[in-house]
PDB file of N, CA, C, O and CB in Angstrom:
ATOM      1  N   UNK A   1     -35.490 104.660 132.650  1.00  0.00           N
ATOM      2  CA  UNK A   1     -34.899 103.742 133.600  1.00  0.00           C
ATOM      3  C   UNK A   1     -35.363 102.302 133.330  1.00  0.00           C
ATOM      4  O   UNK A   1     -34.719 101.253 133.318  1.00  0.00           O
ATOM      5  CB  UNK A   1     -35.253 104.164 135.030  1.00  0.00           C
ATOM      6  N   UNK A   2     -36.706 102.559 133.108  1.00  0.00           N
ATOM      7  CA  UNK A   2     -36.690 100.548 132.729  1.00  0.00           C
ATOM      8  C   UNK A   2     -36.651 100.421 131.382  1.00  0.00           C
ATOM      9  O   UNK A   2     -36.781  99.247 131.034  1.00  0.00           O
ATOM     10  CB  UNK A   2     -38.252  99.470 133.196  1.00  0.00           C
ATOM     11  N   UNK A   3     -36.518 101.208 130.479  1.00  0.00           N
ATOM     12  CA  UNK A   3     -35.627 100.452 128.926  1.00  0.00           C
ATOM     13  C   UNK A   3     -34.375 100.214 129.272  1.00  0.00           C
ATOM     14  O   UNK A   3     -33.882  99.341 128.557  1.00  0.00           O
ATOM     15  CB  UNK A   3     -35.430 101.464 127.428  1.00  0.00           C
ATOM     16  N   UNK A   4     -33.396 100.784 130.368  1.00  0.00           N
ATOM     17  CA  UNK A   4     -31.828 100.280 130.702  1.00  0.00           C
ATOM     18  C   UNK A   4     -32.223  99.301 131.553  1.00  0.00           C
ATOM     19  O   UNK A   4     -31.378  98.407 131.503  1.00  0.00           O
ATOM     20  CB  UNK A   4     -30.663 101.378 131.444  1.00  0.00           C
ATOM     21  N   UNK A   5     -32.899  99.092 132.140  1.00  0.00           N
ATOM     22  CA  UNK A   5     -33.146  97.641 133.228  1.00  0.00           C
ATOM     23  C   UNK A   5     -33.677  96.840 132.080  1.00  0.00           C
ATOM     24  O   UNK A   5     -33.057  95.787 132.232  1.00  0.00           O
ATOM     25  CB  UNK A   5     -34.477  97.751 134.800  1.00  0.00           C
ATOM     26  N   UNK A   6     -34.491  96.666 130.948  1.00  0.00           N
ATOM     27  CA  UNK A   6     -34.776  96.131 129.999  1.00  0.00           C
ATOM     28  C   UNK A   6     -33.893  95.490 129.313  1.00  0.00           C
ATOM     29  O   UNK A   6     -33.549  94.332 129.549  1.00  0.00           O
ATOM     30  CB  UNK A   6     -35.275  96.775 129.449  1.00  0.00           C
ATOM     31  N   UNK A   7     -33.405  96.296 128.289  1.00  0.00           N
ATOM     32  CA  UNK A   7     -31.826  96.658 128.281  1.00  0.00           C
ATOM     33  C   UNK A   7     -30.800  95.212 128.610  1.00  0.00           C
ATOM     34  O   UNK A   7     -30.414  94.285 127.898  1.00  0.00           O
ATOM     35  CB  UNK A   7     -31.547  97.953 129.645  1.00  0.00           C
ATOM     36  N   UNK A   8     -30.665  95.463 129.619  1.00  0.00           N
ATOM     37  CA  UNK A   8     -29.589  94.664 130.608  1.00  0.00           C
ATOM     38  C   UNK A   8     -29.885  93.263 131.002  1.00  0.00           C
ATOM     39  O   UNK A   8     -28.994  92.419 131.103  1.00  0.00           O
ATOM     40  CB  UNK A   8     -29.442  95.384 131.971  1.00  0.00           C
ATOM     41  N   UNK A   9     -31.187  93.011 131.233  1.00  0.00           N
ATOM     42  CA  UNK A   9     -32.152  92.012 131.258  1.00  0.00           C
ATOM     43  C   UNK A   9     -31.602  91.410 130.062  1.00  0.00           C
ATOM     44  O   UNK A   9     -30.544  90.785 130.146  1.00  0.00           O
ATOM     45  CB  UNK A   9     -33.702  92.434 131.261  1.00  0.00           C
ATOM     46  N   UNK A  10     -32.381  91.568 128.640  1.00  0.00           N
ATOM     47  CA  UNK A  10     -31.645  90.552 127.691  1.00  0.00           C
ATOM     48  C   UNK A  10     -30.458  90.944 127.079  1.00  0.00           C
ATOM     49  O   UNK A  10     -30.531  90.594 125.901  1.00  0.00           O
ATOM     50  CB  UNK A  10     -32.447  90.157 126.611  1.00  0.00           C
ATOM     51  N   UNK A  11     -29.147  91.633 127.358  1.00  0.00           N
ATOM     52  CA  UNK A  11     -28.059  91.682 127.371  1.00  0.00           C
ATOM     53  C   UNK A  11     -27.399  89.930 127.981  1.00  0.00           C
ATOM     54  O   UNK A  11     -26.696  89.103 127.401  1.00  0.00           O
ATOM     55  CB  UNK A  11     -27.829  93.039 128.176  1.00  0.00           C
ATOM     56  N   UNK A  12     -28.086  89.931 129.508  1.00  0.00           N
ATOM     57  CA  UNK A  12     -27.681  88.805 130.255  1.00  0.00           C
ATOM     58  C   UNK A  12     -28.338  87.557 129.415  1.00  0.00           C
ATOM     59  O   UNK A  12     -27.692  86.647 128.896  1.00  0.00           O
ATOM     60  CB  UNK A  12     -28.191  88.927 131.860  1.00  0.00           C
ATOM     61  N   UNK A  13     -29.614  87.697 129.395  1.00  0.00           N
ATOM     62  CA  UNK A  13     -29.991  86.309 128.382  1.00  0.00           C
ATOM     63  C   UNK A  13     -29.262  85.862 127.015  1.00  0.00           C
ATOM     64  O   UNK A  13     -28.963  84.725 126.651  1.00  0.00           O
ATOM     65  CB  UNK A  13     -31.441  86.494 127.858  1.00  0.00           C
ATOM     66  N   UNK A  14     -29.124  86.742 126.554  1.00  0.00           N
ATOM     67  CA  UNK A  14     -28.140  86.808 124.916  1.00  0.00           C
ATOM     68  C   UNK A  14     -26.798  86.159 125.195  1.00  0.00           C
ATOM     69  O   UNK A  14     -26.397  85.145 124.624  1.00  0.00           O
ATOM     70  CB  UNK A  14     -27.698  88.638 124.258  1.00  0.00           C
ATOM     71  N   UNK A  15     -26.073  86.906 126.220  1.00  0.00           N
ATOM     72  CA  UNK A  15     -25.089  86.242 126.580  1.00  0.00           C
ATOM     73  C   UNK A  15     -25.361  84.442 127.208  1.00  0.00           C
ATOM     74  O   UNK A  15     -24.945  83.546 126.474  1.00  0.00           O
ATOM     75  CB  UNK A  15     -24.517  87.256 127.582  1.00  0.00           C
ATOM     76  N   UNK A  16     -25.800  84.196 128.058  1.00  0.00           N
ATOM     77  CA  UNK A  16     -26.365  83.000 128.802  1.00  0.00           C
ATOM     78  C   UNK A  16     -26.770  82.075 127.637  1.00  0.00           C
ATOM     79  O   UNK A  16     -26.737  80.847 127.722  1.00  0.00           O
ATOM     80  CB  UNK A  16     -27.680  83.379 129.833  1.00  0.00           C
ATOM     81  N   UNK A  17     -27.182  82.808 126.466  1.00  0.00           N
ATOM     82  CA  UNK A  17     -27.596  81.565 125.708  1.00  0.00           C
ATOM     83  C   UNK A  17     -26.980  81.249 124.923  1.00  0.00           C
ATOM     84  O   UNK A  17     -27.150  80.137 124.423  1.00  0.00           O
ATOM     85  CB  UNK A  17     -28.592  81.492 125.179  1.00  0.00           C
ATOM     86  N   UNK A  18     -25.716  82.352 124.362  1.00  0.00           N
ATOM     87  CA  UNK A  18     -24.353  81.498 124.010  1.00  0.00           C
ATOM     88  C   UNK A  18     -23.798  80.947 124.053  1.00  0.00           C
ATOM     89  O   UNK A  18     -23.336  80.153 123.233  1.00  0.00           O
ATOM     90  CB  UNK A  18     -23.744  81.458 123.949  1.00  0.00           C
ATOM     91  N   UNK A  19     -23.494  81.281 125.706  1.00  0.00           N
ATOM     92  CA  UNK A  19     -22.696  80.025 126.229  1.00  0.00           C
ATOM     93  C   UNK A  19     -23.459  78.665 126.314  1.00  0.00           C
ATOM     94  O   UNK A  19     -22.682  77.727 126.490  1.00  0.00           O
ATOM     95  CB  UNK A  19     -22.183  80.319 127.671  1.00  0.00           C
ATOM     96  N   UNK A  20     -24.930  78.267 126.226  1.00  0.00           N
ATOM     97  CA  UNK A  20     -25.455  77.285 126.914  1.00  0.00           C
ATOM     98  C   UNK A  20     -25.241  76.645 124.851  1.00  0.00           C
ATOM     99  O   UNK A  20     -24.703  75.598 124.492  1.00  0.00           O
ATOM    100  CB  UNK A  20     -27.306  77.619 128.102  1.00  0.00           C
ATOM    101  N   UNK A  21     -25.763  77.530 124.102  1.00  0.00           N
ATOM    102  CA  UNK A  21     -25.112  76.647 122.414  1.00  0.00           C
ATOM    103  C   UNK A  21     -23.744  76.186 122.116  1.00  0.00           C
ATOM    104  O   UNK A  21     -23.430  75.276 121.350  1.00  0.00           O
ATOM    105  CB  UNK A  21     -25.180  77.625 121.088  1.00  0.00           C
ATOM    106  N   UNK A  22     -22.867  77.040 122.924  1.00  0.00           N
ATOM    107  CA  UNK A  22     -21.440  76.595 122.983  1.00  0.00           C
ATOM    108  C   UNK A  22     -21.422  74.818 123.356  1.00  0.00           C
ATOM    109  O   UNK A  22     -21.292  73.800 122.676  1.00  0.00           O
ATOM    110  CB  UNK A  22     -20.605  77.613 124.288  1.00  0.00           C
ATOM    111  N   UNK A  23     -21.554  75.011 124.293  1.00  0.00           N
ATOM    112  CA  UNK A  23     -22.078  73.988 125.408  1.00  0.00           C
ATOM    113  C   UNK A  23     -22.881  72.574 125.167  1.00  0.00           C
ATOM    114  O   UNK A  23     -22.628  71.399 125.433  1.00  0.00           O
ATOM    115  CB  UNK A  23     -23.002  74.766 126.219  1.00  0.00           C
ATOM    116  N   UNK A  24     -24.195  73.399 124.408  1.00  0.00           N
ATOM    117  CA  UNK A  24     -24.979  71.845 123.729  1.00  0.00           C
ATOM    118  C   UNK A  24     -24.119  71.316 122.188  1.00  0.00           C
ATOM    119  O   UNK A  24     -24.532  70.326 121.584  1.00  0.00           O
ATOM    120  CB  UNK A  24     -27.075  72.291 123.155  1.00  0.00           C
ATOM    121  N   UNK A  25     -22.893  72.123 121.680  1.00  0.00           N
ATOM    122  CA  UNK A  25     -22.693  72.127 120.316  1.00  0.00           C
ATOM    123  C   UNK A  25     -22.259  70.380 120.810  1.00  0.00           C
ATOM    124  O   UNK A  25     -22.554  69.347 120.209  1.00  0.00           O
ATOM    125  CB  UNK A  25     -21.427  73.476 119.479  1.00  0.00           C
ATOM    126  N   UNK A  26     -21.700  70.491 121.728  1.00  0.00           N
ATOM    127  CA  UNK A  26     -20.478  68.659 121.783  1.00  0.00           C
ATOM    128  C   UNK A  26     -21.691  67.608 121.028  1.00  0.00           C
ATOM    129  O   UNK A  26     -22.902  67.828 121.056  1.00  0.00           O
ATOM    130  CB  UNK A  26     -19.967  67.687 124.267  1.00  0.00           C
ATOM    131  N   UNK A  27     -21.250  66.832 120.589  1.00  0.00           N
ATOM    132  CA  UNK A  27     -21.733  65.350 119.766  1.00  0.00           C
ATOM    133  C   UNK A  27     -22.986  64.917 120.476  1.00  0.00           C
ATOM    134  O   UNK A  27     -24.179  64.907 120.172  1.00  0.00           O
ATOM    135  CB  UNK A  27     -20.510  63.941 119.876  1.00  0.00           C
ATOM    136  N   UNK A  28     -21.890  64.363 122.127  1.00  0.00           N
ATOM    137  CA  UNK A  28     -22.791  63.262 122.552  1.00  0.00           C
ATOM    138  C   UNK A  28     -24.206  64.430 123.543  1.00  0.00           C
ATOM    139  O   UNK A  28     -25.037  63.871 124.259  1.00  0.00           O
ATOM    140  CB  UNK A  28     -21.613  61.836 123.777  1.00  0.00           C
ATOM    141  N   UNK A  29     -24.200  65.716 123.399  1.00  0.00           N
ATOM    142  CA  UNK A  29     -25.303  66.264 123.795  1.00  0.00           C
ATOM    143  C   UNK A  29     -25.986  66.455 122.388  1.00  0.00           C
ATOM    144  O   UNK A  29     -27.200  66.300 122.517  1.00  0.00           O
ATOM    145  CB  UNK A  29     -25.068  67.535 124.685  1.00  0.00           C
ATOM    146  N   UNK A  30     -25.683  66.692 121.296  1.00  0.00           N
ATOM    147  CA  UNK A  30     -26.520  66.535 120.439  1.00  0.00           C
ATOM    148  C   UNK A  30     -27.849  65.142 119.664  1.00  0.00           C
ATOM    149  O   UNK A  30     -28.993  65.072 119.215  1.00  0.00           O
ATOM    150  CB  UNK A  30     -25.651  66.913 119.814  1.00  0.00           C
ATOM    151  N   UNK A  31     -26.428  64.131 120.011  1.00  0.00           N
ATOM    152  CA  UNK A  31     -26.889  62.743 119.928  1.00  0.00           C
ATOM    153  C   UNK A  31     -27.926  62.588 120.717  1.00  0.00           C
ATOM    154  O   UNK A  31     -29.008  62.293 120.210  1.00  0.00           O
ATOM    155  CB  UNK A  31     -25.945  61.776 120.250  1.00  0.00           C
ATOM    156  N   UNK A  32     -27.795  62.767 122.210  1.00  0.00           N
ATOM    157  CA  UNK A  32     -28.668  62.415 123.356  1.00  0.00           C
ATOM    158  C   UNK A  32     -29.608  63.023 123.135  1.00  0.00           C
ATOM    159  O   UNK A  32     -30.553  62.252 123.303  1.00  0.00           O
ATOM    160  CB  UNK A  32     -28.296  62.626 124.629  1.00  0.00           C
ATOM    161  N   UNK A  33     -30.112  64.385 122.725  1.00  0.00           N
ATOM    162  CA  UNK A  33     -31.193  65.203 122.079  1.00  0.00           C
ATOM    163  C   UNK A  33     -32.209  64.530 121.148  1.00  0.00           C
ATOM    164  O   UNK A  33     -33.426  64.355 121.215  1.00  0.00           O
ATOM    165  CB  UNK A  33     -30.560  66.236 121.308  1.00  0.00           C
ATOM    166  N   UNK A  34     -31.326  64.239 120.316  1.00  0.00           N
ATOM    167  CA  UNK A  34     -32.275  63.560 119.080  1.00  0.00           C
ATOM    168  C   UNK A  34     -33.145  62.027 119.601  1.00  0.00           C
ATOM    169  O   UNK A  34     -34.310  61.661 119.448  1.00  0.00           O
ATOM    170  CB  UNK A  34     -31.033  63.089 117.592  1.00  0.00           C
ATOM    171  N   UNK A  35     -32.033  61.440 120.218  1.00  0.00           N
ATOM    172  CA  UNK A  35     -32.753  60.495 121.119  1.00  0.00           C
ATOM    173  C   UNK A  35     -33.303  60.461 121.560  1.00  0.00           C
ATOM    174  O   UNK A  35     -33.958  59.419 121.561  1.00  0.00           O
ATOM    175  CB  UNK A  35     -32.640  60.081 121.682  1.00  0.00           C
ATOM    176  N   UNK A  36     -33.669  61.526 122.423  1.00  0.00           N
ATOM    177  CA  UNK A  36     -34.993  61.906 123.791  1.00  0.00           C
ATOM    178  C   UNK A  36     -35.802  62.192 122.863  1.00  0.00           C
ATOM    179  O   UNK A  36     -36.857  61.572 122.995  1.00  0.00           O
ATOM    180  CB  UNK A  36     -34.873  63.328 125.112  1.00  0.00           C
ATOM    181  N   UNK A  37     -35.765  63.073 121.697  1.00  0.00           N
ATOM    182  CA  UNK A  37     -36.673  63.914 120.557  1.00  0.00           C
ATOM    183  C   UNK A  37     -37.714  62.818 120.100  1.00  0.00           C
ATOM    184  O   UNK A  37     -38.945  62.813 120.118  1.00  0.00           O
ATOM    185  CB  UNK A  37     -35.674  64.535 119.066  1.00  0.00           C
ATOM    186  N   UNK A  38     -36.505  61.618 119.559  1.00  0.00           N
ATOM    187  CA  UNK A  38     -37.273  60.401 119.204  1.00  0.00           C
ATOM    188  C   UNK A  38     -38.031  59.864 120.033  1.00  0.00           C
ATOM    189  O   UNK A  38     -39.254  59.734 119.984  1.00  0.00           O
ATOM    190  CB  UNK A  38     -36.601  59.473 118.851  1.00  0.00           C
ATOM    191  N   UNK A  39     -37.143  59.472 120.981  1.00  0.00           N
ATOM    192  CA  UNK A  39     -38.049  58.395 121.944  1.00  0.00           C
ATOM    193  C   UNK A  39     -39.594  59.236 122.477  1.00  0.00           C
ATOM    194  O   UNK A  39     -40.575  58.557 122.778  1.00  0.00           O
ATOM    195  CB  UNK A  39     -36.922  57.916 123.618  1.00  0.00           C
ATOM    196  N   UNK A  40     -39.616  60.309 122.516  1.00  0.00           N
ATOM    197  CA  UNK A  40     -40.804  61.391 122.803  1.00  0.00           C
ATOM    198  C   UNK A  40     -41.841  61.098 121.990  1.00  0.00           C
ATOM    199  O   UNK A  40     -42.941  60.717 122.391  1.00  0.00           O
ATOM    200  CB  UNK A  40     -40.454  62.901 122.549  1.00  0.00           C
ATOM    201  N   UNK A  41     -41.407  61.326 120.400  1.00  0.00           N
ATOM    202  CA  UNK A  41     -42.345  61.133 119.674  1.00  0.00           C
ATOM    203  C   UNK A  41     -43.110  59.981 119.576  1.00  0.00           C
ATOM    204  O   UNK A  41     -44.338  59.964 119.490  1.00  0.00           O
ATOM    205  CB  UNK A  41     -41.988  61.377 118.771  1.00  0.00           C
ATOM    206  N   UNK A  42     -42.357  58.994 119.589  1.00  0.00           N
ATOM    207  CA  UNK A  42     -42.540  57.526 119.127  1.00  0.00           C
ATOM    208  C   UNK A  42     -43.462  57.109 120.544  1.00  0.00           C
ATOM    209  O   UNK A  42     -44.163  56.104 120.426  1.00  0.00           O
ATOM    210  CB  UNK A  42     -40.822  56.519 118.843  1.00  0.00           C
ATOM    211  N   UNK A  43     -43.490  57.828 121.858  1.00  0.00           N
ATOM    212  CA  UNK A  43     -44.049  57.911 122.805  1.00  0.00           C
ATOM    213  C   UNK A  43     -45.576  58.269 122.706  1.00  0.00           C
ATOM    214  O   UNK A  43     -46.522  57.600 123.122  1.00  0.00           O
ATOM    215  CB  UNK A  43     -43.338  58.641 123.439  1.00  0.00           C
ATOM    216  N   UNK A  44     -45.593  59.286 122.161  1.00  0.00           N
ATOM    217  CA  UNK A  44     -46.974  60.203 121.273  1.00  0.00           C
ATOM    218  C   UNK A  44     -47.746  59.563 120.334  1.00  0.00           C
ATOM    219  O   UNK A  44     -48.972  59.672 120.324  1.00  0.00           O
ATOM    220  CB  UNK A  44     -46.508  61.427 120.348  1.00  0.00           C
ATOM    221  N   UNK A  45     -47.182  58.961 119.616  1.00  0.00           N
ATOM    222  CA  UNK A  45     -47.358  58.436 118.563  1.00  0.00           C
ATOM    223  C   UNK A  45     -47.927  57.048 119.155  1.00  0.00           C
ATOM    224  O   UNK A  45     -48.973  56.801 118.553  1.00  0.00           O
ATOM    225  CB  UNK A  45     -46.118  58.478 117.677  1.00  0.00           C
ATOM    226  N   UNK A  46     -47.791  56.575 119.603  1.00  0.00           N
ATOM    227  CA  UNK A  46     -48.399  55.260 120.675  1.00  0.00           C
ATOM    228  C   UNK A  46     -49.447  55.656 121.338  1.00  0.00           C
ATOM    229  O   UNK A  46     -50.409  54.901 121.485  1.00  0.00           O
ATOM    230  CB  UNK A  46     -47.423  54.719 121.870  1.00  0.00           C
ATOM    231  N   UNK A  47     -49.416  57.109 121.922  1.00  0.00           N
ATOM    232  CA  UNK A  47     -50.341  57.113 123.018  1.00  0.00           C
ATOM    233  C   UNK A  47     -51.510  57.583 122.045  1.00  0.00           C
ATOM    234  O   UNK A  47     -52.585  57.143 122.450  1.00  0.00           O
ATOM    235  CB  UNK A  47     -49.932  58.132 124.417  1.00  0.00           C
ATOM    236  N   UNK A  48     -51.639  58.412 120.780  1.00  0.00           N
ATOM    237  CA  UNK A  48     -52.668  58.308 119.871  1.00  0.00           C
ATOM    238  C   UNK A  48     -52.957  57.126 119.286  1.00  0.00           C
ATOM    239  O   UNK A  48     -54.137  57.410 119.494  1.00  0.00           O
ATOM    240  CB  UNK A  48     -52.506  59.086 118.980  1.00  0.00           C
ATOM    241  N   UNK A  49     -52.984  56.656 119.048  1.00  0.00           N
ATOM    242  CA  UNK A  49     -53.139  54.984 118.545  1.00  0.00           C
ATOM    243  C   UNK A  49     -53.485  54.336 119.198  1.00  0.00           C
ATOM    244  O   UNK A  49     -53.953  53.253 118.845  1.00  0.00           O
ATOM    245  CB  UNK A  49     -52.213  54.224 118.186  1.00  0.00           C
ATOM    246  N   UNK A  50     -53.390  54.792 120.669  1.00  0.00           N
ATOM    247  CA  UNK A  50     -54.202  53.867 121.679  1.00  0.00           C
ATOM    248  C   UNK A  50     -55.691  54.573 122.280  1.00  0.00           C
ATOM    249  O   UNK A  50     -56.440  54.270 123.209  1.00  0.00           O
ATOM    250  CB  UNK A  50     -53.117  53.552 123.065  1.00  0.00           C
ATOM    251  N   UNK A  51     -55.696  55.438 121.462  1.00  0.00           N
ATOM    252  CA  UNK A  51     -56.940  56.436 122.142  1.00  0.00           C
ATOM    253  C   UNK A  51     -57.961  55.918 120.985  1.00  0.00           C
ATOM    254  O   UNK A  51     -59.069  55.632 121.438  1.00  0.00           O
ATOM    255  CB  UNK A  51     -56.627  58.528 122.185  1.00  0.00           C
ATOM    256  N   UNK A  52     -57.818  55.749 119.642  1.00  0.00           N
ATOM    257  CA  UNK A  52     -58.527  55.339 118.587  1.00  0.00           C
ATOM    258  C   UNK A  52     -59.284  53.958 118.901  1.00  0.00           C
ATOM    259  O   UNK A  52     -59.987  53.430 118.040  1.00  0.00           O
ATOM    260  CB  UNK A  52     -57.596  55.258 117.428  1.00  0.00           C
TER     261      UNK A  52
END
């Protein structure tokens, strides 16, 4: 009984995360990604340099 509740559990995630790649595939969510990605790092990257 809980390998079919298991099971079913990531049945639903597998599915859910298709649709959510479907979804991030568009441009300007990819674009906006890399942007945040950057601006993150370049964030990090400052805040070590200021600890030195």
């Amino acid at each position: 009984m809980i390998q079919l509740i298991s099971l079913s559990y990531y049945l639903i995630l597998l599915m859910a995360g298709n649709v959510m790649v479907r979804f991030l595939k568009t441009a300007r969510l990819v674009k906006l990604g890399n942007m945040l990605t950057g601006m993150l790092f370049f964030v990090a990257v400052r805040l070590m340099s200021a600890q030195s």
